[in-house]
C-alpha positions in Angstrom: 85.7 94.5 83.4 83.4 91.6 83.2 79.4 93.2 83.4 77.8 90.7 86.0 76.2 93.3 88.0 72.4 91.6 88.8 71.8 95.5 90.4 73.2 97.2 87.2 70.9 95.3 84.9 70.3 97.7 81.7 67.5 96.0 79.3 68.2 98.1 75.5 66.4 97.6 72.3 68.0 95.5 69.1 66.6 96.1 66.2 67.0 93.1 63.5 69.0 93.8 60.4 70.2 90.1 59.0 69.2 86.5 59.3 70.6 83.8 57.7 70.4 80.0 58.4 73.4 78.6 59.3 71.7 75.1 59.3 68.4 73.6 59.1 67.3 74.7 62.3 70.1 77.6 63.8 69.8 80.7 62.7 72.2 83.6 62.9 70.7 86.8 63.8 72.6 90.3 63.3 71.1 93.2 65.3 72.0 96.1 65.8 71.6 98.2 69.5 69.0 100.6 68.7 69.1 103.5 71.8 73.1 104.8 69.9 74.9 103.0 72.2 77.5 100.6 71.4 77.5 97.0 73.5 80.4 96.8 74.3 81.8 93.1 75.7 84.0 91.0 76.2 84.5 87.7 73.9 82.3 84.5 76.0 80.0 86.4 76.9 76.2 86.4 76.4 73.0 88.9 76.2 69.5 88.0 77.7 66.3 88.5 75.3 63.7 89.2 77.2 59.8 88.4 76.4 56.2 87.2 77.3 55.0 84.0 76.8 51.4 83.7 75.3 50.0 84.6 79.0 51.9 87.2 80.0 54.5 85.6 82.2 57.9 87.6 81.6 61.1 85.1 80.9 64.1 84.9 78.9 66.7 83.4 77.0 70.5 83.8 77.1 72.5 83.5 73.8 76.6 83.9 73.7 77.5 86.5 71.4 79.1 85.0 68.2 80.2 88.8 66.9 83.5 89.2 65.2 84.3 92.7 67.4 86.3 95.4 66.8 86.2 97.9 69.6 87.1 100.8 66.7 83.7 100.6 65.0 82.0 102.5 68.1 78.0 103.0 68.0 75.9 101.0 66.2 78.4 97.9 65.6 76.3 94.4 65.0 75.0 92.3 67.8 75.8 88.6 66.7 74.1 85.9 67.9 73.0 82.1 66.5 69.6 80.9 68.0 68.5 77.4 67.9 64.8 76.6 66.5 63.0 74.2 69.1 59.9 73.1 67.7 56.7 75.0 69.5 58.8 77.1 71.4 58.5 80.6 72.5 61.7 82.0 71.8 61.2 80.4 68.3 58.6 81.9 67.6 59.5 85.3 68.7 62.7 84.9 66.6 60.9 83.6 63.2 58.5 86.0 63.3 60.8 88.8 63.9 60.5 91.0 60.5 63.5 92.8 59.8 63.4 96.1 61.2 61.8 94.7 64.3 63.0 94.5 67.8 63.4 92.6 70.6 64.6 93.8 74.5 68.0 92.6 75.7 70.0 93.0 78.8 73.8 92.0 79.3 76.3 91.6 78.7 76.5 89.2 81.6 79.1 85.8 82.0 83.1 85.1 82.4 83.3 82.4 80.0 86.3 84.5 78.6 89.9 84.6 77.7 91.8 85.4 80.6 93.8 88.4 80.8 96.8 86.9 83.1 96.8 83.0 81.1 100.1 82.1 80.5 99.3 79.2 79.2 101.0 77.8 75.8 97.8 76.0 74.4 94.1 76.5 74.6 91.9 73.3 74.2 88.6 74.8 72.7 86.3 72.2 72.9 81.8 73.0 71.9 79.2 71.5 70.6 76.2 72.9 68.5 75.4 76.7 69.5 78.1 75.9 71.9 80.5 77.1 69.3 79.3 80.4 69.6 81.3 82.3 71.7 84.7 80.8 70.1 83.9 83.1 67.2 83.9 85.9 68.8 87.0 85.1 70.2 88.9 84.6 67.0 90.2 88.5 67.2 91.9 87.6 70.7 92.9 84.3 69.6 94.9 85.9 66.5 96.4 88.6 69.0 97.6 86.0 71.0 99.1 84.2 68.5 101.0 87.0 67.6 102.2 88.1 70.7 102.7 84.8 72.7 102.8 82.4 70.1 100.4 80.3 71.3 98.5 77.2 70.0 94.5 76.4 70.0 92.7 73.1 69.0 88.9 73.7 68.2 87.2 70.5 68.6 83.9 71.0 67.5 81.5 68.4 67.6 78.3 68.6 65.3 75.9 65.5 63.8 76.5 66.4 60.3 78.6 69.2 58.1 75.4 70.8 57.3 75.2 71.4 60.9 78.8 72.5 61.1 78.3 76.3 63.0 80.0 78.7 61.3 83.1 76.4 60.2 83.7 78.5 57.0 85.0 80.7 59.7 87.0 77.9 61.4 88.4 76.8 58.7 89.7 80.3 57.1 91.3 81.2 60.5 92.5 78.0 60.5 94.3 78.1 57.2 96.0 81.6 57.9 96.9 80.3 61.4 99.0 77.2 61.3 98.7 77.8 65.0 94.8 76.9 65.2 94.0 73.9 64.2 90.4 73.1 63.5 88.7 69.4 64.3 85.4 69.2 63.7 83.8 65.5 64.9 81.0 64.3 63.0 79.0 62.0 64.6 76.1 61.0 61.4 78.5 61.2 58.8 81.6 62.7 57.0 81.7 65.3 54.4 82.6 64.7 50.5 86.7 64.8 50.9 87.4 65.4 54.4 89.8 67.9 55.7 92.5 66.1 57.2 91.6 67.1 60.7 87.6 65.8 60.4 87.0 63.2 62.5 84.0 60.7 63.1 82.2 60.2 66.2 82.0 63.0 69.6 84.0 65.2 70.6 85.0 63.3 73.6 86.2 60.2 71.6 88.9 62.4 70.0 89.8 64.9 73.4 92.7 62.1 74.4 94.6 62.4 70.7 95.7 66.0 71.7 97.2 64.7 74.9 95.7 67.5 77.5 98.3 68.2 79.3 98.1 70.4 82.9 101.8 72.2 82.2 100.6 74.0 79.3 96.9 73.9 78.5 93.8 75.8 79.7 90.3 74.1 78.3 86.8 75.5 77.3 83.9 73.6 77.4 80.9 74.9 76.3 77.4 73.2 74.7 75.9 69.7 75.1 75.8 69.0 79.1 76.8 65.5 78.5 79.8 66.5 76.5 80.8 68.8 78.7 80.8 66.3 82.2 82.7 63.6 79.9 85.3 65.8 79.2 85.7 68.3 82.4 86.1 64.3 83.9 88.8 63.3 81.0 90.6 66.5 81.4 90.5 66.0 85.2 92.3 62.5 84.8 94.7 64.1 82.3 96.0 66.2 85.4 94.2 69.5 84.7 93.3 71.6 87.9 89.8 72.9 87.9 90.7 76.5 87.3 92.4 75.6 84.3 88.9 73.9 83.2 86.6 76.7 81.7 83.0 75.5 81.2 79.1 76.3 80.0 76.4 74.3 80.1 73.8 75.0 77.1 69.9 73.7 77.5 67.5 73.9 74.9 64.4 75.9 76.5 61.0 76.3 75.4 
């Protein structure tokens, strides 16, 4: 059941319990729901954090959930997300001034940017960039399930600027080497690591889309992150023969 209700909205506490930089300027948040109630979501979708800017005026910020879920843990399971410093922003501040043990107010989950329980597809194209990445981790549990079940194959083309900006690609990477099914590409566009993997490439994410042949008999694609990157290739996969439905997308924009 996908939670997109805009009259069921519940807002619920998170109280901070890790942060770690995952590069110089994303950082990857672990709360945990603090009113003993589990969030329980689907993988692709997001929360909203809800605050004040300096003169009262209520917004928010959405952020994809990058938790690694397992539906057995039950109350109190982490709340994952990665949150990109903008320099003067709001929601930067709020977040690097968050002490742990602090709290923010959240609503969701909200979005169907999701696995599909009907695909019968026999490849997913995962294609992000940045923060974009986010909810692809999340989906790694589902991924390895379908694997298993209907032997499926994924390609994650991830496109950052440099491997220290390389989202959570220890993770990539690991699933990638127990799953000979997964294959992980990420594209640097500044730069190659010291002794590439095999499957690093130089330059964007759309310069490499064409090598994996999309092809509209058996693959479904994702497009989440830059809204550049995402046009080019919902256009290349378009030409490749894909239908729309078969072309998942999210559009990520830096706010202040």
């Amino acid at each position: 059941m996908f939670h997109s209700d805009p009259l069921a909205i519940i807002h619920f506490p998170l109280k901070l319990v890790e942060r770690r930089m995952l590069a110089p300027s994303v950082g990857h948040y672990v709360f945990v729901r603090d009113d003993g109630l589990p969030l329980d979501f689907i993988p692709g979708q997001f929360i909203q954090v809800h605050f004040e800017y300096a003169d009262g005026t209520a917004t928010k910020r959405s952020y994809s959930l990058a938790t690694i879920h397992d539906h057995a843990l039950g109350p109190g399971e982490a709340v994952e997300i990665a949150v990109s410093y903008v320099p003067g922003g709001s929601a930067t501040a709020l977040f690097e001034g968050l002490p742990a043990g602090g709290h923010v107010d959240a609503s969701g989950p909200y979005g169907r940017f999701c696995l599909m329980p009907g695909d019968q597809n026999r490849r997913y194209l995962l294609i992000g960039t940045g923060t974009g990445v986010t909810p692809y981790r999340a989906m790694l549990p589902q991924l390895e399930t379908l694997i298993a079940q209907r032997g499926i194959e994924v390609v994650l083309l991830f496109g950052a600027r440099t491997p220290a900006e390389l989202l959570y690609g220890d993770d990539f990477r690991a699933f990638a080497d127990k799953h000979p099914q997964f294959r992980f590409v990420p594209c640097f566009s500044r730069g190659l690591p010291d002794n590439p993997h095999p499957d690093v490439r130089q330059g964007y994410v759309q310069q490499h889309l064409a090598e994996f042949a999309p092809n509209p008999e058996t693959d479904i694609a994702y497009l989440c992150g830059n809204p550049n990157m995402v046009d080019t290739c919902f256009d290349a996969l378009k030409q490749a023969g894909l239908p729309v439905p078969q072309i998942r997308r999210e559009k990520y924009v830096s706010s202040k």
